[in-house]
Steps between C-alpha positions, in 0.01 A plus 500: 500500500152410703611467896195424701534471869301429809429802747801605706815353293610896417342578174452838558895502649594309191358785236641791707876358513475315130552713161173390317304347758141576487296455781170419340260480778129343443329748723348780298411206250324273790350840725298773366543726744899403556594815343251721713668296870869550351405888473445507818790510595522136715785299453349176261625191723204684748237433258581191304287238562209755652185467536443876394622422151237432209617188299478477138362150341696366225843761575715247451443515091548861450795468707691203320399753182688729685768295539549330139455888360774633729706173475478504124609873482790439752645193466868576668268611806499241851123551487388396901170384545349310785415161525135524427393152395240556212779749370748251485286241349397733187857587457613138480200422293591789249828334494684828699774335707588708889694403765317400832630611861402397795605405838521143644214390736711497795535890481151580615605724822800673319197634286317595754679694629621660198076571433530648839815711484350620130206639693206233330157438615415269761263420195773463274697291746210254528486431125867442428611342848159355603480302168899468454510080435229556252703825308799308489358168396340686249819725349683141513233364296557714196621329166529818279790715704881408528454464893745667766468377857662776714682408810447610849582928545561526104350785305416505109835742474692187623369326226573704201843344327253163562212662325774675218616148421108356429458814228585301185262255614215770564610726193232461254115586506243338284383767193240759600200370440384878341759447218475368196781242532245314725136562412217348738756358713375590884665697758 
């Protein structure tokens, strides 16, 4: 199963405490130099969102690549992804259902602070609480994912026998486009 989420919910939290939860990040696929920053030893909430990083055009294909290949190989895997919008898009074009989390638009402080107490970016801060009507407007807008509104102080952990009940409805993956049961068909 697909879970995408919007930043702060407690993916990584989720995929520490879950058997089979992957935390697959987009940040070595969207920064070239993400490994190089991570080596240094930093904690990552200090550099997301930085100015320092070098951003890769077009990440966003070799990572749902990344995701259909891993997805396809482990399909009894939670698979946690965030809620990057072109991402989401080419998975419900491709026909690959997720589950969507996010908080309700009235939680704007509790994230705050929870950017803060991670140790984010002023940076960071600014992009997902400076533009929070937009980001939620936006998650609320998608017509591909099986949507999850999260109530105030609730983590993605609080949410799992919700999310376990939604797998028969996220449980199957279109064919991979590389085989021969679907030839030409486009990832």
């Amino acid at each position: 199963m697909i879970i995408a989420g919007f930043s702060g919910i407690g993916k990584t939290t989720f995929c520490q405490k879950v058997e089979n939860a992957v935390d697959f990040g987009c940040m070595s696929f969207k920064y070239s130099n993400f490994d190089k920053l991570l080596a240094s030893g930093r904690p990552v909430e200090s550099f997301k969102a930085s100015l320092e990083l070098d951003f890769i055009f077009g990440w966003e294909f070799s990572y749902l690549e990344a995701i259909l290949e891993y997805h396809r190989q482990n399909p009894q895997d939670y698979l946690v992804i965030p809620s990057v919008a072109r991402v989401l898009r080419c998975l419900g074009q491709a026909g690959v259902p997720y589950v969507l989390c996010y908080p309700e638009t009235g939680a704007r402080q509790e994230y705050l602070r929870r950017f803060k107490s991670r140790g984010n970016s002023p940076d960071f801060i600014d992009i997902f609480i400076g533009d929070w009507d937009n980001w939620m407007e936006s998650l609320r807008k998608d017509s591909c994912g099986i949507h999850i509104e999260m109530k105030p102080h609730q983590y993605l952990l609080d949410l799992k026998d919700q999310i376990d009940r939604l797998a028969p409805l996220t449980s199957t993956l279109p064919p991979d486009p590389r085989s021969a049961a679907a030839p030409g068909a486009p990832i």
